[in-house]
N, C-alpha and C positions, 0 to 999 in steps of 0.2 A: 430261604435255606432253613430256619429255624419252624416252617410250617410244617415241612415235609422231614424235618426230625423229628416234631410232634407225633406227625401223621403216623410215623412208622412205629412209633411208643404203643398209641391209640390203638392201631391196629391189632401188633402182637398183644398187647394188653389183653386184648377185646377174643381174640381166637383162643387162647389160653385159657379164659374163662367160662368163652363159649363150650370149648372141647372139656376143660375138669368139671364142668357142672351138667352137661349134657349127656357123657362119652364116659362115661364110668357106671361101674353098681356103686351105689350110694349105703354109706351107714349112718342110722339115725339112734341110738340108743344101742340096743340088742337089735334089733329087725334088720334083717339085710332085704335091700330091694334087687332085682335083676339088671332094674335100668331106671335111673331118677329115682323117684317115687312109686317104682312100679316094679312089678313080681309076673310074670310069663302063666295066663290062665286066669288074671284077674278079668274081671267084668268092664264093658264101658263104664257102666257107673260107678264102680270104684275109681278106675283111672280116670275119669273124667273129675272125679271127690279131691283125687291126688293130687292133681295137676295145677299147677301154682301158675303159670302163666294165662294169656288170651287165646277164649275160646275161639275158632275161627268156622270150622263144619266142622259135621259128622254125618254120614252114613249109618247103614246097617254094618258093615267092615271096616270103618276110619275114622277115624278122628287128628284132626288137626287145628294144631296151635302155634302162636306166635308170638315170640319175644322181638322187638324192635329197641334194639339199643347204639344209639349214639348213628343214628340214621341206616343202621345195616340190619338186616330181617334174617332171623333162623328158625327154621319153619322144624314143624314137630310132629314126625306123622304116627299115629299107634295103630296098627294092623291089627285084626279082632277077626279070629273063626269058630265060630257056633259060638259069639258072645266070649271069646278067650281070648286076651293079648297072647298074639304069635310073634309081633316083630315091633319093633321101632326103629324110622329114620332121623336124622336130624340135619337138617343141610343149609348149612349157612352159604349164603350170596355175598359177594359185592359187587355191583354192577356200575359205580362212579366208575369214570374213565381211571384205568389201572397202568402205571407203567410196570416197567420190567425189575424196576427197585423193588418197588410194592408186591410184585408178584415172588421174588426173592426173599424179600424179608419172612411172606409167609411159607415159603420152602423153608427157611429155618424152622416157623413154628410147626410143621409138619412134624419136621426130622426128632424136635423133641418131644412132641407130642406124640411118634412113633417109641421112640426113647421111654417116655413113661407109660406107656399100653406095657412096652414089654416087663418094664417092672410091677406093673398089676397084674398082669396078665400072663406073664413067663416069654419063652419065645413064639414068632406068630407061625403060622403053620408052615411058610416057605420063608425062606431069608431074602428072596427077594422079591425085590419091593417098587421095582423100574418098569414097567410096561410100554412098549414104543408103538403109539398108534400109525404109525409112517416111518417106516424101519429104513428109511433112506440112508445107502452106508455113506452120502458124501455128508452127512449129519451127524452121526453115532458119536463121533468124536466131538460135537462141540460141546459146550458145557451145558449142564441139563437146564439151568435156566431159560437157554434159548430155545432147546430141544420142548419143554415145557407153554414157554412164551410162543412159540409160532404154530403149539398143537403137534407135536409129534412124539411127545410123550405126559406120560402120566405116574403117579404115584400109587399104588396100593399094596397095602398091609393087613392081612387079615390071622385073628385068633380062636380057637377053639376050644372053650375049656365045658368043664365041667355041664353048665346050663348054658350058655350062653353062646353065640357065635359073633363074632365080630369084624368086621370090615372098616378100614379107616381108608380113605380114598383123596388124592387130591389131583386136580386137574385144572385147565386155562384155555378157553375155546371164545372167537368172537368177543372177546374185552370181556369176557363171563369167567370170577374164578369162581370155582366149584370143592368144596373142602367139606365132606360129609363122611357120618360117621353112622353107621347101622348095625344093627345087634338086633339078632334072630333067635327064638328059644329053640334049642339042640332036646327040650320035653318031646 
């Protein structure tokens, strides 16, 4: 009992920090970035200069990197056209066998990590935020974590401001959660 209060500390601890250090514009002094350490039109080699985690590939179009912390992988992909950052994903996995707690608990850290986009971000482009991949109506009414837990729904939030577009998504398919966060330059 007292693992699985750990576990679920861990976890949210762990998405929280994954999502404020990954899923925001970053301020470092004066310099505002678009995304992390990066600005929408920089070069691979800059963003590749910027990029404080493990290098993984790159292409002519991509680059990807990986932070592995506390055995869970969030992968870091930079989109690049004619040598210009155009997009970035970040998509964190947990692939350990997942119960329905676990999957729960990170619907909460969705809810507030939808909660603080909007305070950075303002409100997102539509209010809602429910998407039913299996609109089954003898379902509709159960409560979304089961609706979520057996795949027939999903979570998405997305923003538009200024430079930036942003998508915050979360989903549960085959013991796969899926909790990713992407932002596309609106240059």
């Amino acid at each position: 009992m007292i693992y699985l209060k750990k576990l679920r500390v861990l976890i949210v601890m762990l998405m929280l920090f994954l999502l404020t250090t990954g899923c925001k514009a970053k301020y470092e002094g004066e310099a505002k970035f678009d995304f992390r350490n990066a600005n929408w039109g920089m070069s691979k080699s800059k963003v590749s200069k910027s990029e404080e985690t493990e290098y993984v590939f790159g292409s002519d179009d991509i680059l990807l990197y990986q932070v592995v912390e506390d055995g869970d992988i969030k992968d870091i992909y930079y989109y690049f056209e004619d040598d210009k950052l155009v997009s970035v994903d970040v998509l964190y996995k947990m692939s350990d066998k997942t119960t329905a707690k676990v999957v729960n608990d990170m619907i909460d850290s969705y809810m507030k990590t939808r909660e603080r986009f909007i305070e950075l971000y303002g409100p997102p482009v539509s209010d809602e935020y429910k998407f039913w991949l299996d609109p089954d109506p003898d379902f509709i009414n159960d409560a979304d974590i089961l609706n979520i837990y057996y795949g027939r729904l999903m979570y998405k939030q997305e923003w538009d401001t200024e430079r930036t577009y942003i998508s915050l998504t979360f989903s549960y398919k085959n013991t796969l959660v899926e909790y990713t966060c992407s932002a596309k330059s609106n240059q």
